[in-house]
mmJSON file of the N, C-alpha and C atoms, coordinates in Angstrom:
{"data_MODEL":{"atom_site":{
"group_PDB":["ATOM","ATOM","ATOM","ATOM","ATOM","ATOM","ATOM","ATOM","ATOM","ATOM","ATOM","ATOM","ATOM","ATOM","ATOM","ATOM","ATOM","ATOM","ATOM","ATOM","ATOM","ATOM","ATOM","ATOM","ATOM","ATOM","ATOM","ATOM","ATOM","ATOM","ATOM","ATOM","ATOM","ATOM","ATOM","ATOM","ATOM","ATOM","ATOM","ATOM","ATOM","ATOM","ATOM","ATOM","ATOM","ATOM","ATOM","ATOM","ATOM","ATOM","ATOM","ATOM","ATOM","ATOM","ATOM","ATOM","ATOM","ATOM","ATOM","ATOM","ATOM","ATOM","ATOM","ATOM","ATOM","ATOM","ATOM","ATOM","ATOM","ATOM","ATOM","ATOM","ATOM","ATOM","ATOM","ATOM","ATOM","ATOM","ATOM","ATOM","ATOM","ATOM","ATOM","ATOM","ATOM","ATOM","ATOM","ATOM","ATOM","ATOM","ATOM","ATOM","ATOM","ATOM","ATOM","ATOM","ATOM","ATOM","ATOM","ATOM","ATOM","ATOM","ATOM","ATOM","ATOM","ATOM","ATOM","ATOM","ATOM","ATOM","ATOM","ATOM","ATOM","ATOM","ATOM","ATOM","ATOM","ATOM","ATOM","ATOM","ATOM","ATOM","ATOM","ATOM","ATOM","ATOM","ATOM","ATOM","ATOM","ATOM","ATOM","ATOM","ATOM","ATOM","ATOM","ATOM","ATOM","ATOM","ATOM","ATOM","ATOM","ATOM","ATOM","ATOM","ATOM","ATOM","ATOM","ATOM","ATOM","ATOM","ATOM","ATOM","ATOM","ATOM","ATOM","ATOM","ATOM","ATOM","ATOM","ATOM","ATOM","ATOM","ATOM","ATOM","ATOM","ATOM","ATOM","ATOM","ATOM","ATOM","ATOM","ATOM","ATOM","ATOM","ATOM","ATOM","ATOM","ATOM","ATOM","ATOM","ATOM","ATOM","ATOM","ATOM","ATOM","ATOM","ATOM","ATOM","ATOM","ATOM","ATOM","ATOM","ATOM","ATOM","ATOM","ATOM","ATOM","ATOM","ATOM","ATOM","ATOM","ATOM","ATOM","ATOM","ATOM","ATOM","ATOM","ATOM","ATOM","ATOM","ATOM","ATOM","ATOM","ATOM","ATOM","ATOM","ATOM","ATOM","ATOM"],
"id":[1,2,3,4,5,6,7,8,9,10,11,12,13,14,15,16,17,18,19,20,21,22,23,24,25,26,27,28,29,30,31,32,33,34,35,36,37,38,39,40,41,42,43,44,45,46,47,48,49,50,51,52,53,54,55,56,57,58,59,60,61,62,63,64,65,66,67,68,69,70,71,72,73,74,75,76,77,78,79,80,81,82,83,84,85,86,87,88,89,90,91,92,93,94,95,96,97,98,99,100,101,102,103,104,105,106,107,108,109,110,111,112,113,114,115,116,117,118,119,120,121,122,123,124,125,126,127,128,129,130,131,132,133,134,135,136,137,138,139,140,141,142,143,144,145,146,147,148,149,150,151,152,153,154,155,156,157,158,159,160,161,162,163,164,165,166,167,168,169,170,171,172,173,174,175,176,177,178,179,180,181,182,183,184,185,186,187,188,189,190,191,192,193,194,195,196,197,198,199,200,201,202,203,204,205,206,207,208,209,210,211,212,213,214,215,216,217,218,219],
"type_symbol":["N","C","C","N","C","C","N","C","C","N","C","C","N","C","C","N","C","C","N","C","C","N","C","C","N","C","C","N","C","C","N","C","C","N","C","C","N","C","C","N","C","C","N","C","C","N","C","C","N","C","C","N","C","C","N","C","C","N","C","C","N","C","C","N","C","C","N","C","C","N","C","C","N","C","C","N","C","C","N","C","C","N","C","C","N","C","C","N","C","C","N","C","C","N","C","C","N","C","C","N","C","C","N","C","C","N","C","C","N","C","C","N","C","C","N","C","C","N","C","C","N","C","C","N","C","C","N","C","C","N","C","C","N","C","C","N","C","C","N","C","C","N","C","C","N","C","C","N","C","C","N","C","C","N","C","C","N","C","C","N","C","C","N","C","C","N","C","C","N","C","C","N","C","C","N","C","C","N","C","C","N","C","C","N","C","C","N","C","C","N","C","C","N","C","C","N","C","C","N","C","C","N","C","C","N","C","C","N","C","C","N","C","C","N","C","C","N","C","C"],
"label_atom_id":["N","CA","C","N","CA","C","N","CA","C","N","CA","C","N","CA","C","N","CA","C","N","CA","C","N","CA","C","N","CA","C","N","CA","C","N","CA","C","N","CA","C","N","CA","C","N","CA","C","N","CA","C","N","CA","C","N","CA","C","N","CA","C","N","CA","C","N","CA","C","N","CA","C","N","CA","C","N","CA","C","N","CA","C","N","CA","C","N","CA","C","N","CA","C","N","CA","C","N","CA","C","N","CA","C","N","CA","C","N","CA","C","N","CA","C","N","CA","C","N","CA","C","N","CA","C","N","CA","C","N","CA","C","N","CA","C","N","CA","C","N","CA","C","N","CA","C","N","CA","C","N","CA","C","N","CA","C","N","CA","C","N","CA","C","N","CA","C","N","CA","C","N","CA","C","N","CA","C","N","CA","C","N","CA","C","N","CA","C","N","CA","C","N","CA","C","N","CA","C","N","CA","C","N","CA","C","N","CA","C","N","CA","C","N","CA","C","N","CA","C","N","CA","C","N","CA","C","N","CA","C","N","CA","C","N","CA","C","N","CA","C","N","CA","C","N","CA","C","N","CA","C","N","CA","C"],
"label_alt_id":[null,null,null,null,null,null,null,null,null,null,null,null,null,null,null,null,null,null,null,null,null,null,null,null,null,null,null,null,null,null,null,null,null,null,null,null,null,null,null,null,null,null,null,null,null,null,null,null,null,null,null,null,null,null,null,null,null,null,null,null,null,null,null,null,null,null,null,null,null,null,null,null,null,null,null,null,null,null,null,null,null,null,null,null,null,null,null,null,null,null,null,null,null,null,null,null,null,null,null,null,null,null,null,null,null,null,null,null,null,null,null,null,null,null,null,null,null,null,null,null,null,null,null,null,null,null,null,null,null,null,null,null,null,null,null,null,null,null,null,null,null,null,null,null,null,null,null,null,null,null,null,null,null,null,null,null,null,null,null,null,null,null,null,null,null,null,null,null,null,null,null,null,null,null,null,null,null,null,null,null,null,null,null,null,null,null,null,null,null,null,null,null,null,null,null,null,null,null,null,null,null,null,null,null,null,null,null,null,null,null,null,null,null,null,null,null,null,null,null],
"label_comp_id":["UNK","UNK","UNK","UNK","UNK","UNK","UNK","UNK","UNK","UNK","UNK","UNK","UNK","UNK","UNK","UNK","UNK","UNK","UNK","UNK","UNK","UNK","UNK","UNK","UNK","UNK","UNK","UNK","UNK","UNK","UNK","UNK","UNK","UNK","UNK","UNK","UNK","UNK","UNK","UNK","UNK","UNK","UNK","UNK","UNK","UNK","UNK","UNK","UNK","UNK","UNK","UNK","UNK","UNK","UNK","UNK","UNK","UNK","UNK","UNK","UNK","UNK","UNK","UNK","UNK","UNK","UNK","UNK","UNK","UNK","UNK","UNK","UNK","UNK","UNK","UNK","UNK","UNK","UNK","UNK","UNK","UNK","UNK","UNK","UNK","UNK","UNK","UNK","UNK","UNK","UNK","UNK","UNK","UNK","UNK","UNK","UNK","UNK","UNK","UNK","UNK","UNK","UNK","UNK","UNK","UNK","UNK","UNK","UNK","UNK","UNK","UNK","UNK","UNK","UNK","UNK","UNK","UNK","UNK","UNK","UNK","UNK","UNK","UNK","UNK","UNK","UNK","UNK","UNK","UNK","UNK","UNK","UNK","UNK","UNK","UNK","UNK","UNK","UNK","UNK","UNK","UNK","UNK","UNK","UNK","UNK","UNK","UNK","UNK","UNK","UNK","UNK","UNK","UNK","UNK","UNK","UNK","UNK","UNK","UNK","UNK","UNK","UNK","UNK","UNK","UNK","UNK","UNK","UNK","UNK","UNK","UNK","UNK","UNK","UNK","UNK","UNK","UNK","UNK","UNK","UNK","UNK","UNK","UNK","UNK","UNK","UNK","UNK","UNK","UNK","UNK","UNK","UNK","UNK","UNK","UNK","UNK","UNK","UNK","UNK","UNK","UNK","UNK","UNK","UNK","UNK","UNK","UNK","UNK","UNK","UNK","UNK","UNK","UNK","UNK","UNK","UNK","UNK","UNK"],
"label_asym_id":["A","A","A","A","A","A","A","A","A","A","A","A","A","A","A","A","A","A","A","A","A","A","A","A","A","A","A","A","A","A","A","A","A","A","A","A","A","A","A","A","A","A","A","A","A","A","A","A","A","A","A","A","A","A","A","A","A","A","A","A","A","A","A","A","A","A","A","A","A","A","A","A","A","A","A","A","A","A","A","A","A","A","A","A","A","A","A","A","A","A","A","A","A","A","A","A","A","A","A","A","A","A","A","A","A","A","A","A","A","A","A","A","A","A","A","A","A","A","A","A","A","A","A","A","A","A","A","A","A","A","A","A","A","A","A","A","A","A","A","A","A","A","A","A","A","A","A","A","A","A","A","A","A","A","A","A","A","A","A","A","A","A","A","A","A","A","A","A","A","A","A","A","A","A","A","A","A","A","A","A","A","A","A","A","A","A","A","A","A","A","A","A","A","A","A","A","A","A","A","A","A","A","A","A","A","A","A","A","A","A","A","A","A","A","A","A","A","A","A"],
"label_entity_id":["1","1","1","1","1","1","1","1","1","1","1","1","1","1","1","1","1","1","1","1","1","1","1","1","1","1","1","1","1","1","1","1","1","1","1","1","1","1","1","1","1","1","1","1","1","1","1","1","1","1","1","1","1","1","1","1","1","1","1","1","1","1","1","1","1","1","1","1","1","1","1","1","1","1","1","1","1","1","1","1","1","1","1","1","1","1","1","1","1","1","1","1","1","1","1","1","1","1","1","1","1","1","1","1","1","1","1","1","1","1","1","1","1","1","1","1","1","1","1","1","1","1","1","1","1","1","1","1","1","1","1","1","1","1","1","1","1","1","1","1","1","1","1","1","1","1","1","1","1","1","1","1","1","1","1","1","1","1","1","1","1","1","1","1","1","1","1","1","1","1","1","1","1","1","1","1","1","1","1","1","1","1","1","1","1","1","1","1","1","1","1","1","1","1","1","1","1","1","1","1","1","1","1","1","1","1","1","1","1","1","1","1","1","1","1","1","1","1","1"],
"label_seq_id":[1,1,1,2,2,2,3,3,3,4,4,4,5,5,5,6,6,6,7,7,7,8,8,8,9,9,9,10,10,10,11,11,11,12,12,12,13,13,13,14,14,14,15,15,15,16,16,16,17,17,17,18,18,18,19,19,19,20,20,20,21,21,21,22,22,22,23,23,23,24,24,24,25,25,25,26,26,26,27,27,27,28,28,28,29,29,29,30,30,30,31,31,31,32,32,32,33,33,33,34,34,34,35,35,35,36,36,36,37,37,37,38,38,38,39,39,39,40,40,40,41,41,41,42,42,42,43,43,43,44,44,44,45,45,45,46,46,46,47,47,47,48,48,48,49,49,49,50,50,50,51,51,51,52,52,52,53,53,53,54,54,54,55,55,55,56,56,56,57,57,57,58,58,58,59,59,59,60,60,60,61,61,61,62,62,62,63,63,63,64,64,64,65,65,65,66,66,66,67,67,67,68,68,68,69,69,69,70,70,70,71,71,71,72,72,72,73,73,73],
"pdbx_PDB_ins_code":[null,null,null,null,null,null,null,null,null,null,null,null,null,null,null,null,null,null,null,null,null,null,null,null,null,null,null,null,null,null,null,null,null,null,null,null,null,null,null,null,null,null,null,null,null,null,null,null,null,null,null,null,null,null,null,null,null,null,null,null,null,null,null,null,null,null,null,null,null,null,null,null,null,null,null,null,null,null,null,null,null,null,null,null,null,null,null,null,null,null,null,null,null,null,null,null,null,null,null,null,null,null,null,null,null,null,null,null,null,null,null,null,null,null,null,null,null,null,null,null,null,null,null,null,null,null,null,null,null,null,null,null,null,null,null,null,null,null,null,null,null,null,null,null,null,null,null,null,null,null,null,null,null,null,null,null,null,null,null,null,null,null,null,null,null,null,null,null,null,null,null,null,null,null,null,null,null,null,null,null,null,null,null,null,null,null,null,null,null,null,null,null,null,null,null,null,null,null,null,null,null,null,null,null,null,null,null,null,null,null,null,null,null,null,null,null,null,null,null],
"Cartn_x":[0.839,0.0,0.886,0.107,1.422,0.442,1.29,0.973,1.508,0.548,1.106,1.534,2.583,2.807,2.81,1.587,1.601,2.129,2.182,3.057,3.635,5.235,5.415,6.695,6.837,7.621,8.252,9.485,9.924,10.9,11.557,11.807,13.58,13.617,15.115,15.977,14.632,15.65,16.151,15.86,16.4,17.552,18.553,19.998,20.685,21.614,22.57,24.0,24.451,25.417,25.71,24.992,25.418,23.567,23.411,22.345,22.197,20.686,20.756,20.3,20.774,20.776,19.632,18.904,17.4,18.022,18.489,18.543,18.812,19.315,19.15,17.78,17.464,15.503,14.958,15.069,14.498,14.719,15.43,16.19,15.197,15.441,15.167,13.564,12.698,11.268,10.704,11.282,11.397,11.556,12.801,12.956,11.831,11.064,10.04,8.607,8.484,7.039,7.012,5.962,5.472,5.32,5.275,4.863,5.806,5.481,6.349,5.233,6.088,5.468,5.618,4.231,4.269,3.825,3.754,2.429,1.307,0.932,0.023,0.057,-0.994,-0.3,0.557,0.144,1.204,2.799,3.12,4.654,4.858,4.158,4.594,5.667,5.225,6.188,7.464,7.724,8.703,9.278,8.703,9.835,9.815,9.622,10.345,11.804,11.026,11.735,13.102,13.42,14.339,15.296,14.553,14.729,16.034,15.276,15.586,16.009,16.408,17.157,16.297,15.072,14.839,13.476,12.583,11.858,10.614,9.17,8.394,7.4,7.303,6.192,4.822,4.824,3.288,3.538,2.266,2.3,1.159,0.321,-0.424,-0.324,-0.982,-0.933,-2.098,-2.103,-3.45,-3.387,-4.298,-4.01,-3.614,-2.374,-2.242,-3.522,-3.675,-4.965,-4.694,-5.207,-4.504,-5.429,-4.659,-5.17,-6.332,-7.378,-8.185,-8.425,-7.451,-7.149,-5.982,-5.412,-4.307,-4.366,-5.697,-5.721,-6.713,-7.042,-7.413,-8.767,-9.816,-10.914,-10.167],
"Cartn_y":[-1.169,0.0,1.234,2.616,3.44,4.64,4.953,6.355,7.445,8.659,9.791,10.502,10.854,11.536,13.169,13.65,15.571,16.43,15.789,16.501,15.966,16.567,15.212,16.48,15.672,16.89,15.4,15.637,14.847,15.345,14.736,14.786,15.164,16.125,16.703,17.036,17.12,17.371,15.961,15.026,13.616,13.387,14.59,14.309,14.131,13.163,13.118,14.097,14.174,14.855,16.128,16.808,18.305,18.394,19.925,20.148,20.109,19.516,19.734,21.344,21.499,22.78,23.048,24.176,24.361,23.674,23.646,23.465,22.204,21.162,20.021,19.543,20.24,19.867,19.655,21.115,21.185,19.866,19.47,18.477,17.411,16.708,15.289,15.344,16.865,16.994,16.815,17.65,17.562,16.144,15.054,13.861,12.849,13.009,12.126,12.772,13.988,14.049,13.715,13.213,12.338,10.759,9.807,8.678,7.433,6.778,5.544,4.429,3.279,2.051,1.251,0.862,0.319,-1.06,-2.046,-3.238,-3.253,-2.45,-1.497,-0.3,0.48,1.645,1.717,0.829,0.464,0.484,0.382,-0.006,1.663,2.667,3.521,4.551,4.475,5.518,4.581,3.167,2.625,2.75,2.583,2.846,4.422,5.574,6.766,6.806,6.021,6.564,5.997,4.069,3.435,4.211,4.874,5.137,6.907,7.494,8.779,8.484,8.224,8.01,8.85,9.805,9.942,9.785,9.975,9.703,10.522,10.077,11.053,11.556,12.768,13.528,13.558,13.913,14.175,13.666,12.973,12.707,12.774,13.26,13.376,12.435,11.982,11.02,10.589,10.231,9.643,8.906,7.749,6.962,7.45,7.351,7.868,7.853,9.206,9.084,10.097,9.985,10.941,12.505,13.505,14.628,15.174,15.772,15.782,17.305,18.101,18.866,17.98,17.494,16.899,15.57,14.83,13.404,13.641,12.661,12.411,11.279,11.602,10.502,9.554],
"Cartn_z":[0.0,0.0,0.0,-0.932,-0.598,-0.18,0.469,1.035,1.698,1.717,1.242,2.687,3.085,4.049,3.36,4.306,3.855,5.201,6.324,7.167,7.854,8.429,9.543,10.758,12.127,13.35,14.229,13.779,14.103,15.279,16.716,17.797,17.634,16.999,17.121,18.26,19.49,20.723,21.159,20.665,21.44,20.793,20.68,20.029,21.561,21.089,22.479,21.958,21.095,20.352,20.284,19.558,18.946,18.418,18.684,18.061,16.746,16.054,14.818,14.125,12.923,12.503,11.896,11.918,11.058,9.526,8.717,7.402,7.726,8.57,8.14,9.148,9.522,10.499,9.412,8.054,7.41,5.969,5.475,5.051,5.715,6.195,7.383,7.074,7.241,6.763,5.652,4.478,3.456,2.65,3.405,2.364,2.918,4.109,4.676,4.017,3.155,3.218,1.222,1.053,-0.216,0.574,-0.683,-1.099,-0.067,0.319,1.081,1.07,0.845,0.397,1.159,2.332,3.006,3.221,4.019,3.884,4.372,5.494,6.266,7.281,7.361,8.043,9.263,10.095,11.615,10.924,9.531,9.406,8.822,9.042,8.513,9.312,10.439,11.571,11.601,11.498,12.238,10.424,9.931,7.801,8.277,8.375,8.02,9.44,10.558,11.47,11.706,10.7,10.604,9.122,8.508,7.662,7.853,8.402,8.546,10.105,10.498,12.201,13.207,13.345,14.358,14.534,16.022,15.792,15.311,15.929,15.094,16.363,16.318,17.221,16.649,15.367,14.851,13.375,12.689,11.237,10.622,9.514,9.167,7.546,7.08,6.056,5.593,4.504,3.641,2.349,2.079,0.962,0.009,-0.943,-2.43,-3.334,-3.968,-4.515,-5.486,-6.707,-7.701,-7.313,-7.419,-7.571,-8.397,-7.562,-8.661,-9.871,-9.785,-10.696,-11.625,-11.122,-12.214,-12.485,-12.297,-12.855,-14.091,-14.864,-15.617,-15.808,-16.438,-16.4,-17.713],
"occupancy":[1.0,1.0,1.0,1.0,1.0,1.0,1.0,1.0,1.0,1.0,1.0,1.0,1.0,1.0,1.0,1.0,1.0,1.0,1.0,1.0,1.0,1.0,1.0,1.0,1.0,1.0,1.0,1.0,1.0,1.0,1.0,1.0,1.0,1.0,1.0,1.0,1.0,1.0,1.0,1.0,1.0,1.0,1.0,1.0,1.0,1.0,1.0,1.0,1.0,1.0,1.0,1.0,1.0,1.0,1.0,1.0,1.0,1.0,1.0,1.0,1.0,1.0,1.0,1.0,1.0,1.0,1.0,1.0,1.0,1.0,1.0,1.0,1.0,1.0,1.0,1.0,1.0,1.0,1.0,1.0,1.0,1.0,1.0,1.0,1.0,1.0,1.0,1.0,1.0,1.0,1.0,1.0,1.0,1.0,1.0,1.0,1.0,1.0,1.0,1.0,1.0,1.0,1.0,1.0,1.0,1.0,1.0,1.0,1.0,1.0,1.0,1.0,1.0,1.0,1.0,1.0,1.0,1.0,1.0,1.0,1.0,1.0,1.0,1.0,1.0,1.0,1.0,1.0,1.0,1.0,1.0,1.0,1.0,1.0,1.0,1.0,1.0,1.0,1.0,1.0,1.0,1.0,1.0,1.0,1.0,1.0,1.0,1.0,1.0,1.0,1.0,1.0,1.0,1.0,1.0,1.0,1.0,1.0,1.0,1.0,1.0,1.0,1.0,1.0,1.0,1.0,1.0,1.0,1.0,1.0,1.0,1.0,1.0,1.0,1.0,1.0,1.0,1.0,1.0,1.0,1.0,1.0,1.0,1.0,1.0,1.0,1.0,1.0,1.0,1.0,1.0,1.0,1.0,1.0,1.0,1.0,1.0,1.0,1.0,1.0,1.0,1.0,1.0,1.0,1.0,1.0,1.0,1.0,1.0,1.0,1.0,1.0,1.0,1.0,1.0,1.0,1.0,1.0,1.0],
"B_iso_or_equiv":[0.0,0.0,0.0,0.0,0.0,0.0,0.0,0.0,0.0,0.0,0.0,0.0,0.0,0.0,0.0,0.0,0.0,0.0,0.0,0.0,0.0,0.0,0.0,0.0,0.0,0.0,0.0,0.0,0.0,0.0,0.0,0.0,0.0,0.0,0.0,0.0,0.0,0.0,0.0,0.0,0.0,0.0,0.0,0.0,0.0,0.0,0.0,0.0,0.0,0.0,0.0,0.0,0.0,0.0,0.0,0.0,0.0,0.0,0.0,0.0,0.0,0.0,0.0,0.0,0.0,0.0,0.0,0.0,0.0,0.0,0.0,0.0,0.0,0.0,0.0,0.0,0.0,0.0,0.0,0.0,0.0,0.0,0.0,0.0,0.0,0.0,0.0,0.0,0.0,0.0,0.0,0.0,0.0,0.0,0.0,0.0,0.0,0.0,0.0,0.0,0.0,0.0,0.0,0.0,0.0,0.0,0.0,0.0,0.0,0.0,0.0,0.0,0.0,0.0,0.0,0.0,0.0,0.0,0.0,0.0,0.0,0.0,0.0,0.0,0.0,0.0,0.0,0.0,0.0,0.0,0.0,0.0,0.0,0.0,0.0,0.0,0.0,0.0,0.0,0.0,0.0,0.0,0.0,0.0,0.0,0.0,0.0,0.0,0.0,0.0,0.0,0.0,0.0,0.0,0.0,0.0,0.0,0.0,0.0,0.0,0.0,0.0,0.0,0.0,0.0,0.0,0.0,0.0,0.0,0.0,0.0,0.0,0.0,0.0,0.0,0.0,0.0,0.0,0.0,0.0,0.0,0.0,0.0,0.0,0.0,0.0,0.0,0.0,0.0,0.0,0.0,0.0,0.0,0.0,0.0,0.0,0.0,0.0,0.0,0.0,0.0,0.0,0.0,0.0,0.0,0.0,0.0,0.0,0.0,0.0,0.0,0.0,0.0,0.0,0.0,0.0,0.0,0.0,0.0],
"pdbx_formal_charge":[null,null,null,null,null,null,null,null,null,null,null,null,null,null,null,null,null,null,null,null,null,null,null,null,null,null,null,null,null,null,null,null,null,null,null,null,null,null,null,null,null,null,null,null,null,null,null,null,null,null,null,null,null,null,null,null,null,null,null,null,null,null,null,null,null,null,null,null,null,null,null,null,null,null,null,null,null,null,null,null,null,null,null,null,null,null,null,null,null,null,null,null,null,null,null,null,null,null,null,null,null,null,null,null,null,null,null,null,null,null,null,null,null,null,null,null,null,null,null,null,null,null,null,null,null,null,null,null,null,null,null,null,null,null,null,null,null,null,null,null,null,null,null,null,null,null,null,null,null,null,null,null,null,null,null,null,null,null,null,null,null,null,null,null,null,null,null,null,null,null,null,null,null,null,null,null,null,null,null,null,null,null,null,null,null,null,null,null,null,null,null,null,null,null,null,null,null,null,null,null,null,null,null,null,null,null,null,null,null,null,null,null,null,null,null,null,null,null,null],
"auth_seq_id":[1,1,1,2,2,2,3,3,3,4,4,4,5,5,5,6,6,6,7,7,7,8,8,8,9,9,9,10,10,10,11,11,11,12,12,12,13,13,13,14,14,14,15,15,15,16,16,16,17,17,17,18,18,18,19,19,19,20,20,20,21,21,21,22,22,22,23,23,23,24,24,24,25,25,25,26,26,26,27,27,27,28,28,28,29,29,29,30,30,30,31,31,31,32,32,32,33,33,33,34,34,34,35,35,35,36,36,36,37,37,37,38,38,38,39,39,39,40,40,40,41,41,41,42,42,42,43,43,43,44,44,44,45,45,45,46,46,46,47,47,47,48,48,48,49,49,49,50,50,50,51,51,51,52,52,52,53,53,53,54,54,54,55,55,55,56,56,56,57,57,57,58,58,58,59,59,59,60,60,60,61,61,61,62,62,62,63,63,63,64,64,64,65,65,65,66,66,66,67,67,67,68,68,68,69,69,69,70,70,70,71,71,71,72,72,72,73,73,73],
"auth_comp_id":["UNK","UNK","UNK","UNK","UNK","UNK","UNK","UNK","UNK","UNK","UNK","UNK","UNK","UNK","UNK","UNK","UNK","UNK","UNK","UNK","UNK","UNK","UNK","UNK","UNK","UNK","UNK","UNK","UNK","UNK","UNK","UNK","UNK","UNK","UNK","UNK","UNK","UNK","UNK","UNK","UNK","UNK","UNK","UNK","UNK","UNK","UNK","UNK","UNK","UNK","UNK","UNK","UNK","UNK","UNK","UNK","UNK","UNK","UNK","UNK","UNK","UNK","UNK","UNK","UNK","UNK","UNK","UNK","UNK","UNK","UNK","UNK","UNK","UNK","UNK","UNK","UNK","UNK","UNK","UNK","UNK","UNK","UNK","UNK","UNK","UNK","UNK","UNK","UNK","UNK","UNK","UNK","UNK","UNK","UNK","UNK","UNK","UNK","UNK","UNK","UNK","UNK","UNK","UNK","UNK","UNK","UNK","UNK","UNK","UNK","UNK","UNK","UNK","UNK","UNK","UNK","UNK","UNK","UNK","UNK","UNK","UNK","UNK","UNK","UNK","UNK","UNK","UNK","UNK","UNK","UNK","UNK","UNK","UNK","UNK","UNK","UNK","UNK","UNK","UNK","UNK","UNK","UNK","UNK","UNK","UNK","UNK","UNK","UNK","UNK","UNK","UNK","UNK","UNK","UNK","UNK","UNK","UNK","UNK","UNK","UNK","UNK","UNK","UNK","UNK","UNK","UNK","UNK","UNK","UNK","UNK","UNK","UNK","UNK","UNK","UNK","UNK","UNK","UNK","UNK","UNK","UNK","UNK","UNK","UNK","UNK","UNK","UNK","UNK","UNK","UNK","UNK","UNK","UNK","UNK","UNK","UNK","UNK","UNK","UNK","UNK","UNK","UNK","UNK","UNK","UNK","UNK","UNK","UNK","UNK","UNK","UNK","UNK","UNK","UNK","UNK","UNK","UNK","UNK"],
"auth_asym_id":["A","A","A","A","A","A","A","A","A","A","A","A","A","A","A","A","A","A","A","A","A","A","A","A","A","A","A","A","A","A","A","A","A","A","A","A","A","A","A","A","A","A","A","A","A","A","A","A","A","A","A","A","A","A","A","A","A","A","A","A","A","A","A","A","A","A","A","A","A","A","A","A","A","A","A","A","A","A","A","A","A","A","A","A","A","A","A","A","A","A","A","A","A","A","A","A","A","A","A","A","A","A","A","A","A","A","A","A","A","A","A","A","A","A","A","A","A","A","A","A","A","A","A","A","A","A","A","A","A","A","A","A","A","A","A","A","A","A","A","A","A","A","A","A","A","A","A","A","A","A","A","A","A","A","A","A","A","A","A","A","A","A","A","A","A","A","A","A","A","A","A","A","A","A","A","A","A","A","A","A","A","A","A","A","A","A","A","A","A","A","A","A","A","A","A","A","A","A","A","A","A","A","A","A","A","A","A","A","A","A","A","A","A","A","A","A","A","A","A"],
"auth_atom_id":["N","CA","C","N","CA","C","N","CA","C","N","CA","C","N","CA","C","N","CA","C","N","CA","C","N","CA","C","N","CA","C","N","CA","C","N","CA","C","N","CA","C","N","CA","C","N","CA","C","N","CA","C","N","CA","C","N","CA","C","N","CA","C","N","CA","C","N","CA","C","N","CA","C","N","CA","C","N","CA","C","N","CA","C","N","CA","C","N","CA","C","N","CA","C","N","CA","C","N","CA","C","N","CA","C","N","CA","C","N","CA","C","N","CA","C","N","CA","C","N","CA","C","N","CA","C","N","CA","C","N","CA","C","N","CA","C","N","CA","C","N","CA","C","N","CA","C","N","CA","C","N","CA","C","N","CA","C","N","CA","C","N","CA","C","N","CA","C","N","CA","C","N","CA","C","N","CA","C","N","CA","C","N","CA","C","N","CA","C","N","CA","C","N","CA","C","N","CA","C","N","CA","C","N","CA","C","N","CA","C","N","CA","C","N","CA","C","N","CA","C","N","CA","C","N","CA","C","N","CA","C","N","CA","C","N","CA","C","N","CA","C","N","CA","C","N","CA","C","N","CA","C","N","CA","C"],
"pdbx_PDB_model_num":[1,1,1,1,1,1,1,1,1,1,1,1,1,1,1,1,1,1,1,1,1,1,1,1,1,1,1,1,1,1,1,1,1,1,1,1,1,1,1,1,1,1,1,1,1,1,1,1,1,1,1,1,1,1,1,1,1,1,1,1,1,1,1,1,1,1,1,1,1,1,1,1,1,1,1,1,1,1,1,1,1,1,1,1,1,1,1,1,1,1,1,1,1,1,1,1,1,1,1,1,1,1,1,1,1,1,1,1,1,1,1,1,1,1,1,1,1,1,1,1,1,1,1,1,1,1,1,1,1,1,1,1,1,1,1,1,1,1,1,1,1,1,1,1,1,1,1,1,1,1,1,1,1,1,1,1,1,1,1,1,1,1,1,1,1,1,1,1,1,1,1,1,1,1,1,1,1,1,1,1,1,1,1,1,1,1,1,1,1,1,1,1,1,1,1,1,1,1,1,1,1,1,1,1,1,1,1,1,1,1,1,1,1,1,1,1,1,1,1]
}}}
């Protein structure tokens, strides 16, 4: 199943290291929001969050579904 991540706030203060920098917050947001192909929705937080190393505070998401100004009958 794929689907669409349209927002996502992911937990940047749980760095043990060095703070992260707005441009790579922004980065890390940016490569997690669109399309991810999952097997059902429960595998979706643990694929961006194995994926992109941290975890996730808030996500908003919805079935891929073509646009309806830009699809086609």
């Amino acid at each position: 199943m794929k689907l669409l991540v349209t927002q996502i706030e992911f937990d940047f203060d749980d760095c043990y290291d060095e703070e992260v920098s707005k441009e790579d917050q922004l980065s890390y947001t940016q490569d997690a929001i669109g399309i991810w192909e999952v097997d059902n929705e429960d595998e979706l937080v643990d694929k961006i969050s194995d994926t992109l190393g941290w975890c996730i505070k808030s996500i908003n998401y919805q079935p891929n579904a073509p646009h309806p100004l830009t699809s086609y009958l």
